[in-house]
N, C-alpha and C positions, 0 to 999 in steps of 0.2 A: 327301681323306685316305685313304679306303679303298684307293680307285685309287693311288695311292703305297704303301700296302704290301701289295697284288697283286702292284705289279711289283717291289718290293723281296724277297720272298721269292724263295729258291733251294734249295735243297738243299746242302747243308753238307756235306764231307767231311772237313776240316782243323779242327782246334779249338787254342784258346789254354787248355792243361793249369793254367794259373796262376791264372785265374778262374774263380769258380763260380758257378753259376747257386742265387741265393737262394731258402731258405723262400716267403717274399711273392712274388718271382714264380711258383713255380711253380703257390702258390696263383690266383695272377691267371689264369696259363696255361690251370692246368686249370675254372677258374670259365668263361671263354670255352668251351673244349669241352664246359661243360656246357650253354651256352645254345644249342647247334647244336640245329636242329629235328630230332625222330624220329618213328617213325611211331606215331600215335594217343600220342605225347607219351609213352608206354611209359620213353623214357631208357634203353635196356638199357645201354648203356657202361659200363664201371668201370675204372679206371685202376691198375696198378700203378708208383710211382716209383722208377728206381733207380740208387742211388747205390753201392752193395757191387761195389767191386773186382772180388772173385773172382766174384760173376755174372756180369758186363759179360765178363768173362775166357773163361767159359764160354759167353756167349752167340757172340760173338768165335769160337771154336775150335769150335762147331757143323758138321759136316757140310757142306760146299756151304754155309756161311755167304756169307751176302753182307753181314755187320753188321757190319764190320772197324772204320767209325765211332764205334758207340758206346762202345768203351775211349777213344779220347781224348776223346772230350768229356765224358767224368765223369757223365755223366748217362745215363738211359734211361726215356722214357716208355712201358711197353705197354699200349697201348687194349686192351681185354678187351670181350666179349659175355657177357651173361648170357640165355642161349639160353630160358630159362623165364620171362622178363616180356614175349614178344612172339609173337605169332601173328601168322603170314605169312614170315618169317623175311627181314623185313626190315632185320635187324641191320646190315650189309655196307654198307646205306646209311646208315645211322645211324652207324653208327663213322668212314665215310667223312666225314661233315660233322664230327662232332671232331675228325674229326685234322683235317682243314682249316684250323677254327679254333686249334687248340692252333698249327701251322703262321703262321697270320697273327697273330695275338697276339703269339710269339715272335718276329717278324721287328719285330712295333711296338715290342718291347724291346731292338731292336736284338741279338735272342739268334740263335744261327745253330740251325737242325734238318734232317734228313733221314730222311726216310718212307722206310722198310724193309716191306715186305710178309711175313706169316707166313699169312695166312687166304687164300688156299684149299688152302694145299699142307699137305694132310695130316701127312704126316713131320714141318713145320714146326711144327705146333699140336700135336703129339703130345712135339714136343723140347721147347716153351715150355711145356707142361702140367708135364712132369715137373720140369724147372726150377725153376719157380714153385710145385709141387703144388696144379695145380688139378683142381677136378670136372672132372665130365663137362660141364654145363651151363654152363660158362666157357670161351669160344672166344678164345682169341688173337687179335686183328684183325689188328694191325702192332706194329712196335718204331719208334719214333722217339728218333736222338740227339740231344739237346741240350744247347749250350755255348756260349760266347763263340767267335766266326770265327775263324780264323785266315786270312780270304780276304774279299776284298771282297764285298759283296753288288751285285748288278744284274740287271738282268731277263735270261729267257734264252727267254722265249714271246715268241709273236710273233700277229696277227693271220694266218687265212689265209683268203681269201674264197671259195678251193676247197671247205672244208669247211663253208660254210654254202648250206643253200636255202632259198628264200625261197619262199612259200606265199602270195601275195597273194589 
């Protein structure tokens, strides 16, 4: 089961404007991202969800935007770090395993998303700070769109046996 929506997740560019992704799931969604493992169980993540127009609008017309997605798909998930519940600053792996899960959950719902990167590019977390008006101790992670495909899903990774070494 798992291994089928491994390879069923893609990245989503294209969304269907006429469906929307419900309450219950997104509660489901972000429930998975909460059960991604962090370091010493800390959980720093915190989620903002977004559904208002004119942010998606703004987020969309940002500088060297690369989030052209999430206006159509009505939706926007940003993972957030809360930089003060963790020593070692392990967060980046932490938010990196939710959005994984937020990712394959969404794909078991047959929902389409695409992972946008904001953390580590300064300017980036400096634009989504003010946006959102967050502290200091709230780091942007990513923006993820989500919504109904407007494109098939199918696998796009591949095995490469280049990049593995074997240490017997």
């Amino acid at each position: 089961m798992i291994n089928e929506i491994i390879r069923k997740r893609k990245s989503v560019r294209r969304y269907k404007q006429e469906k929307t992704v419900t309450d219950e799931q997104i509660k489901e969604i972000l429930e998975a991202a909460m059960l991604a493992p962090s370091a010493r169980n800390t959980r720093p993540w915190e989620f903002i969800v977004v559904r208002n127009q004119e942010i998606l609008e703004k987020i969309v017309n940002l500088p060297n935007s690369h989030y052209s997605m999430v206006k159509p798909a009505g939706l926007a998930i940003v993972v957030c770090a809360d930089i003060e519940k963790q020593t070692g600053n392990f967060f980046p792996q932490d938010c990196a395993a939710a959005t994984q899960n937020i990712l394959l959950q969404s794909a078991e719902l047959n929902l389409g998303t695409c992972w946008c990167g904001v953390y580590p590019k300064e300017d980036k977390v400096e634009e989504f700070r003010e946006i959102f008006e967050l502290p200091e101790n709230i780091v942007p992670f990513c923006i993820i769109a989500l919504g109904a495909p407007d494109e098939e899903f199918g696998s796009r990774g591949f095995y490469e046996e280049s990049k593995v070494k074997w240490i017997n």
